[in-house]
C-alpha positions in Angstrom: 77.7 -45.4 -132.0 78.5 -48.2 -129.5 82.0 -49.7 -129.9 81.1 -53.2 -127.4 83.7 -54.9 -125.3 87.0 -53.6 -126.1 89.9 -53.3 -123.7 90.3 -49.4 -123.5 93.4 -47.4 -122.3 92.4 -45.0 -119.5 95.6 -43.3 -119.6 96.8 -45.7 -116.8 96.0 -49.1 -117.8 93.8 -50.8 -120.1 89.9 -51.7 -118.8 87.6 -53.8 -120.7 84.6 -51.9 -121.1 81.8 -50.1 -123.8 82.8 -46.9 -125.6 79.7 -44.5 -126.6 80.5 -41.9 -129.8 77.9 -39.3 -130.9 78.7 -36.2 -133.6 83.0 -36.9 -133.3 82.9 -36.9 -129.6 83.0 -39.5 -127.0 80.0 -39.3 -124.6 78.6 -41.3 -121.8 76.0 -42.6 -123.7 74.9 -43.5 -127.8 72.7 -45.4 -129.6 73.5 -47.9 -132.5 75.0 -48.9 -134.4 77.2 -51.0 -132.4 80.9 -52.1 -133.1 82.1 -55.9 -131.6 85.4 -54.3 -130.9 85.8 -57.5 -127.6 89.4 -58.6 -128.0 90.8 -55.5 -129.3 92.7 -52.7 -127.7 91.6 -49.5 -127.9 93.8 -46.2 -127.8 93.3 -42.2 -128.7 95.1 -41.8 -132.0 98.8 -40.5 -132.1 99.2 -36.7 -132.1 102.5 -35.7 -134.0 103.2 -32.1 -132.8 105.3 -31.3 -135.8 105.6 -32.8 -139.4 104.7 -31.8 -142.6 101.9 -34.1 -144.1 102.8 -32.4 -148.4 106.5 -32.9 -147.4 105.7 -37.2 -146.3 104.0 -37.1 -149.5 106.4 -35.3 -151.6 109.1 -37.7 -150.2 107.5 -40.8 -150.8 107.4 -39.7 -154.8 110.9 -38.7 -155.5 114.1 -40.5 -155.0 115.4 -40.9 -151.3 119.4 -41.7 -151.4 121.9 -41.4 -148.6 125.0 -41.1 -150.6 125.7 -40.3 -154.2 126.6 -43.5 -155.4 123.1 -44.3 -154.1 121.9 -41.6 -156.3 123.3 -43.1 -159.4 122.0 -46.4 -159.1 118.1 -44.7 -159.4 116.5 -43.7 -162.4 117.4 -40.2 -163.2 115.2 -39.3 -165.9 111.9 -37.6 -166.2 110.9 -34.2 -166.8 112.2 -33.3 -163.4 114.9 -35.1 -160.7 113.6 -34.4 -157.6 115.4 -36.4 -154.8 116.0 -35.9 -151.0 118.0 -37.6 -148.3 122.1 -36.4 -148.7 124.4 -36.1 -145.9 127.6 -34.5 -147.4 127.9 -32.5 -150.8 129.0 -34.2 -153.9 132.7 -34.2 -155.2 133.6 -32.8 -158.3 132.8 -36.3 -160.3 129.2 -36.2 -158.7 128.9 -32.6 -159.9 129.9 -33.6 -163.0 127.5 -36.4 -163.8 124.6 -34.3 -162.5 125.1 -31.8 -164.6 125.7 -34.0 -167.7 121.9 -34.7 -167.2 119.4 -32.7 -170.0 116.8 -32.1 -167.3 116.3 -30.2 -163.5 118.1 -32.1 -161.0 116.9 -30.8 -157.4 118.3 -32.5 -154.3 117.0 -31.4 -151.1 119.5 -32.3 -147.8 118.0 -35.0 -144.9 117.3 -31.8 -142.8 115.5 -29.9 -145.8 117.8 -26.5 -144.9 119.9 -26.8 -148.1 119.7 -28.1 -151.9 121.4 -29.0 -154.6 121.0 -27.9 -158.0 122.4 -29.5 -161.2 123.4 -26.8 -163.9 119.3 -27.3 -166.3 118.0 -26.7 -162.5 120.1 -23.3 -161.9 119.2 -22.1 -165.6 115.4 -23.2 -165.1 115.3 -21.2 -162.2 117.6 -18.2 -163.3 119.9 -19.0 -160.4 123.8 -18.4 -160.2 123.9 -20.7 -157.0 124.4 -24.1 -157.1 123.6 -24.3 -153.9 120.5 -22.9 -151.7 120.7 -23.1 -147.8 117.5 -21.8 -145.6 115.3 -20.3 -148.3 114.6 -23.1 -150.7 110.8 -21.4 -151.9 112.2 -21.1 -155.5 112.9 -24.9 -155.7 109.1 -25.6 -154.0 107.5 -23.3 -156.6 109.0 -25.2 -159.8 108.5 -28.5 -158.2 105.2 -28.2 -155.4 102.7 -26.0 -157.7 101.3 -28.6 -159.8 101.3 -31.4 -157.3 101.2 -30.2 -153.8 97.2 -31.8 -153.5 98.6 -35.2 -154.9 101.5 -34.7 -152.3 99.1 -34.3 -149.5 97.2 -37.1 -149.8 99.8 -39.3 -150.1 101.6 -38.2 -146.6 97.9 -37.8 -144.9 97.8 -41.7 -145.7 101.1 -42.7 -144.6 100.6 -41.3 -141.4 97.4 -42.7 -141.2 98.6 -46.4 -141.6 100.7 -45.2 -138.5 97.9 -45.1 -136.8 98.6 -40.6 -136.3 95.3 -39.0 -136.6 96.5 -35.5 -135.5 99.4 -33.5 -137.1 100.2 -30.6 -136.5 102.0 -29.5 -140.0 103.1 -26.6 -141.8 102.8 -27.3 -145.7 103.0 -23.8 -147.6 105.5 -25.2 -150.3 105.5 -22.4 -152.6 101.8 -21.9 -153.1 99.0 -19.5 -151.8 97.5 -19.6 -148.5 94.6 -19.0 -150.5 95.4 -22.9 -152.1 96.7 -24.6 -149.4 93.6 -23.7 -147.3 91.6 -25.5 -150.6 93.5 -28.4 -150.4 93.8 -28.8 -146.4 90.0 -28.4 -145.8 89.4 -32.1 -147.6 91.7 -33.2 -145.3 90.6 -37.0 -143.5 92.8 -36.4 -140.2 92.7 -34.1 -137.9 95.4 -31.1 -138.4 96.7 -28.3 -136.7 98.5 -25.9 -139.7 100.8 -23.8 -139.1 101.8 -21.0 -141.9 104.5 -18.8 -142.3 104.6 -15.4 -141.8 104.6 -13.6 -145.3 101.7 -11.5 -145.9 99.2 -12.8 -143.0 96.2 -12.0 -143.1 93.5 -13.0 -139.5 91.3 -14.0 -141.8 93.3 -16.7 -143.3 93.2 -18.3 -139.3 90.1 -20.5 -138.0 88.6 -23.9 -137.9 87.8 -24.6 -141.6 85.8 -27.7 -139.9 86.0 -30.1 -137.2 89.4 -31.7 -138.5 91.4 -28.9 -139.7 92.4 -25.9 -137.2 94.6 -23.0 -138.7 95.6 -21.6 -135.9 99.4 -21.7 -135.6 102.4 -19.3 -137.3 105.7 -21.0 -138.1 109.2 -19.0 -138.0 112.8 -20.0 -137.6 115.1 -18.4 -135.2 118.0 -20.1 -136.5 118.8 -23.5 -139.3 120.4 -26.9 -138.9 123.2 -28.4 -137.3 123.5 -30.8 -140.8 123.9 -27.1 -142.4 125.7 -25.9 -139.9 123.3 -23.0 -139.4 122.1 -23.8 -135.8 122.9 -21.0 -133.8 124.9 -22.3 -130.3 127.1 -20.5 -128.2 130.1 -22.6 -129.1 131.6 -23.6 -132.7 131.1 -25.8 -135.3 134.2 -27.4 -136.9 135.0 -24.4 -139.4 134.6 -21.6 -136.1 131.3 -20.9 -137.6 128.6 -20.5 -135.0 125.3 -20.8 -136.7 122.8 -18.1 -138.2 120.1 -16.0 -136.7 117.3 -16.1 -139.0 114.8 -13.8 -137.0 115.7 -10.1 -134.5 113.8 -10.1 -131.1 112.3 -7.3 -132.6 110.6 -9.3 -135.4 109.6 -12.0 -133.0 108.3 -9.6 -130.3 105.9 -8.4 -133.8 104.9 -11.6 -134.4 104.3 -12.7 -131.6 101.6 -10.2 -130.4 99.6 -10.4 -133.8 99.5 -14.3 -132.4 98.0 -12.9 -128.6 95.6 -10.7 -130.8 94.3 -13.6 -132.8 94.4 -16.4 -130.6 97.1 -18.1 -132.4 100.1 -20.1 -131.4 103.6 -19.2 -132.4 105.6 -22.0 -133.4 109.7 -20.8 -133.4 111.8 -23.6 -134.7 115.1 -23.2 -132.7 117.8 -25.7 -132.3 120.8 -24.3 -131.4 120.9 -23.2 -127.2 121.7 -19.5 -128.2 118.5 -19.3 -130.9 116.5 -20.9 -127.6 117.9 -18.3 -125.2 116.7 -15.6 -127.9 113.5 -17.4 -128.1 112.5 -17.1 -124.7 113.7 -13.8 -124.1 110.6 -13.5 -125.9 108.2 -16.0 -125.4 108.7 -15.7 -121.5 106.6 -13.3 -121.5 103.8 -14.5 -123.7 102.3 -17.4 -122.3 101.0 -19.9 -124.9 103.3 -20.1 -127.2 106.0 -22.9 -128.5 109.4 -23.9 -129.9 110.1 -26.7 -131.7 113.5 -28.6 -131.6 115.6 -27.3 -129.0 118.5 -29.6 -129.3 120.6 -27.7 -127.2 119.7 -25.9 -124.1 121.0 -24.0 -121.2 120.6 -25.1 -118.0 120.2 -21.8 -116.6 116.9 -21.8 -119.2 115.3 -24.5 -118.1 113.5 -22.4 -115.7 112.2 -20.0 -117.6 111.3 -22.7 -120.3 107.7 -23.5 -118.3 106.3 -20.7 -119.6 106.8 -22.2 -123.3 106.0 -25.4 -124.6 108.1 -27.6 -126.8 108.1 -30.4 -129.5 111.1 -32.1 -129.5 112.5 -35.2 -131.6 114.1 -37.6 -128.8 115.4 -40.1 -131.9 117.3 -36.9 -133.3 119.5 -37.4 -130.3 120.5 -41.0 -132.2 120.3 -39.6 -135.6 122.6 -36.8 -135.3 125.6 -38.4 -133.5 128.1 -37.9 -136.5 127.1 -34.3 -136.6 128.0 -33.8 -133.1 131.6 -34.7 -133.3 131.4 -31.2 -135.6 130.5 -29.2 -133.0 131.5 -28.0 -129.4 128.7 -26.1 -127.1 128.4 -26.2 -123.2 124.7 -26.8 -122.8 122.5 -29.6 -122.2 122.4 -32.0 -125.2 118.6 -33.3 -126.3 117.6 -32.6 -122.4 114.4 -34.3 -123.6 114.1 -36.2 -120.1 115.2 -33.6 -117.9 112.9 -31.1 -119.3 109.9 -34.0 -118.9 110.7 -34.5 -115.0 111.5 -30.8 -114.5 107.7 -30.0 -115.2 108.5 -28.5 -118.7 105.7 -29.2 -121.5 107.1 -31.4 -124.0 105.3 -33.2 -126.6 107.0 -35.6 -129.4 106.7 -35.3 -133.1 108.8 -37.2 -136.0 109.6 -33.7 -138.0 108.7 -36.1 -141.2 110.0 -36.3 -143.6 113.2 -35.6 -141.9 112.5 -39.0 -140.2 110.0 -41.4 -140.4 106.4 -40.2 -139.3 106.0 -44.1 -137.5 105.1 -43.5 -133.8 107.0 -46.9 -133.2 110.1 -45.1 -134.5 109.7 -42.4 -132.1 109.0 -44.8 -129.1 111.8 -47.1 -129.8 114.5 -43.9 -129.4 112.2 -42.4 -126.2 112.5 -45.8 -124.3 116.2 -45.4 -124.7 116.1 -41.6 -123.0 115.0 -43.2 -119.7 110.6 -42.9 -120.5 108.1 -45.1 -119.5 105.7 -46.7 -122.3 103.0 -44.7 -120.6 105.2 -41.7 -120.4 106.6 -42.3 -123.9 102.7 -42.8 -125.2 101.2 -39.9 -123.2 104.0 -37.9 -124.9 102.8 -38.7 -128.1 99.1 -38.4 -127.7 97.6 -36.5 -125.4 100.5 -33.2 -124.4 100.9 -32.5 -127.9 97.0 -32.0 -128.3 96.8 -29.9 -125.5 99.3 -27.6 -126.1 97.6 -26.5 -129.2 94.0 -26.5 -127.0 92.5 -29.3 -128.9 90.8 -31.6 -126.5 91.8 -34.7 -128.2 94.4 -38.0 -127.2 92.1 -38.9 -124.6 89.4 -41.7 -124.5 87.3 -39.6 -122.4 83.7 -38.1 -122.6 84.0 -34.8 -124.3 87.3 -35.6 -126.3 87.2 -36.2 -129.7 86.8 -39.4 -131.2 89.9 -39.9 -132.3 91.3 -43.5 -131.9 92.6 -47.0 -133.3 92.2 -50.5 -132.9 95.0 -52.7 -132.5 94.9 -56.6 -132.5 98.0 -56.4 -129.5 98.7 -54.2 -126.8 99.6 -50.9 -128.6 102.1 -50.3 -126.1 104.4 -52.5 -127.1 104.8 -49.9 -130.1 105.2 -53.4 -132.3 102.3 -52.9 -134.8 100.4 -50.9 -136.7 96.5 -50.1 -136.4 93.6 -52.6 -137.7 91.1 -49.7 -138.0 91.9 -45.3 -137.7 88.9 -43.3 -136.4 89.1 -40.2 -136.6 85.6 -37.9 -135.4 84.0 -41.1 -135.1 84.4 -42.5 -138.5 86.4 -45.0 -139.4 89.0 -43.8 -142.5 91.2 -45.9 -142.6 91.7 -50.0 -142.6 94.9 -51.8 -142.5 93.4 -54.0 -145.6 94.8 -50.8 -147.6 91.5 -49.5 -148.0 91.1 -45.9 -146.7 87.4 -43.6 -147.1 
């Protein structure tokens, strides 16, 4: 494939030149057919370095609410009430209406570390709890098993009008490997999957194709600061200090069945104690990453070259309220200061936590102090090399992975005319996708 006269980002600038495809990769030269792509900008496709494609779908099909007098104003009825989005648990009167209702009520916090359940939910499930903070695989079993295909497709197009061709997700909702891996192997963008540690097998890691890459682990050392289960060295509000989720010990396990299979350990830590513990660890194993780290010591930032990180800058904006609830002496969001000190950072949206739109993500990195090329090189081409994919790069022997915008993409104004992803276009802004 020729794509003819487009004006191309080089990683620098944009050059007006001829791009050559053959079998998903960019190469010096091709034959036909040929693309007029003359008046269009051309750049690699966005890489998010950690979301969860079934979670973007699932969120887009049930009820998103801020506060519970939101809630009440939706349509509550169905078989099951499956929402997502509170900030602070429900009074008494909130209880009481939810549990008035005849059917499952299951309401899932912004951060997705704790749920709600209305009194048919906690007898459907055989629960005592009304609430469930960390482990919420019950609630995905009931809800995910039936749906989780329907819920990937959705979010793989939602982050495809984004113009994101590459996630890097972990989706294992309360299914098999065995089905996820069924479902995941269709998938039209590239992904990078990530599964949890229960019952691993090697042979469940690989390329499944030339899209989809199972090749990461995901674990948590600690939870949320919304949940107040971040572990930090200071105190929340009630003296609580957070919750370790994982021992060194376990880690240290995990993390060498990773080295043996050539996978990548993903640690989600966002509390600075939970990243100290962290790379007490991963200092000594190259390779491997944490995601988050809101909070970090400076005395870390050192040792943190050996690790790589996806980080969230707009989480910094986000989570202002919930940082008047807790005191810690370490650096806050050091998103910038880790970038200029020579630490590997890459951005990601965490979606559905927040919305999987580069543009969003752009908009809150500009105000840390970036650069649009910093702030775009961020979200393309680090996040696909830390995983070792040679993609978010218009170069020959990347893949061809890229979108065509009618304005300079850097702006981070619009959205994508046309997604490519290995070459073929899947995705048109017309709403139709292949």
């Amino acid at each position: 494939m020729i794509i003819k006269g487009a004006l191309v980002w080089n990683g620098r600038e944009f050059v007006q030149k001829d791009l050559f495809v053959e079998n998903g990769k960019f190469v010096e030269k091709s034959n036909e057919p040929v693309i007029d792509a003359k008046g269009y900008f051309i750049v690699p496709g966005f890489v998010d370095s950690h979301a969860h494609v079934v979670g973007t779908g699932f969120s887009k099909l049930s009820i998103q609410f801020n506060d519970w007098g939101e809630l009440f104003e939706r349509d509550l009825t169905g078989e099951v009430v499956v929402g997502r989005g509170w900030f602070e648990e429900p009074d008494g009167s909130a209880v009481e209406r939810l549990d008035r209702i005849e059917v499952p009520v299951f309401l899932i916090r912004r951060c997705g570390h704790k749920a709600f359940l209305n009194k048919k939910a906690m007898e459907v499930l055989g629960v005592k709890e009304r609430y469930f903070v960390e482990n919420l695989e019950k609630i995905y079993e009931y809800v995910f098993k039936e749906k989780i295909a329907e819920f990937y497709r959705v979010g793989e197009e939602e982050f495809l009008k984004h113009g994101v061709t590459f996630v890097q997700s972990d989706d294992l909702y309360g299914v098999s490997v065995e089905r996820l891996l069924s479902i995941i192997k269709h998938s039209r963008i590239r992904l990078f999957e990530k599964l949890k540690p229960k019952d691993l097998k090697p042979e469940h890691f690989g390329d499944l194709n030339e899209r989809v890459h199972v090749k990461g682990v995901k674990v948590f050392m600690d939870g949320s600061l919304g949940a107040k289960t971040a572990l930090i060295s200071g105190e929340y509000d009630d003296e609580t200090q957070g919750v370790q989720l994982l021992t060194e010990e376990k880690l240290e396990e995990l993390v060498r069945f990773c080295d043996e299979h050539d996978l990548i350990l993903n640690v989600h830590a966002i509390g600075d104690k939970a990243v100290s513990l962290v790379l007490d660890v991963l200092e000594r194993h190259r390779g491997h990453r944490i995601i988050h780290a809101q909070f970090v010591q400076e005395k870390d930032l050192q040792r943190a070259k050996n690790t790589t990180f996806s980080v969230q800058p707009h989480f910094f904006f986000e989570d202002q309220p919930l940082l008047e609830k807790v005191k810690v002496n370490a650096l806050h969001y050091p998103f910038y200061i880790m970038f200029k000190a020579g630490v590997s950072i890459s951005f990601s949206s965490d979606s559905p936590v927040s919305p999987c739109d580069p543009k969003y993500i752009a908009e809150h990195a500009l105000k840390m102090g970036l650069s649009r090329e910093e702030t775009f090189y961020l979200m393309t081409e680090a996040g696909a090399s830390q995983v070792g994919i040679k993609t978010g790069r218009i170069e020959a022997g990347y893949r061809a992975d890229f979108c065509l915008y009618e304005r300079d993409p850097l702006l981070f104004e619009d959205d994508p005319v046309a997604v490519f992803v290995e070459g073929v276009k899947i995705y048109e802004k017309n709403g139709s996708s292949h």
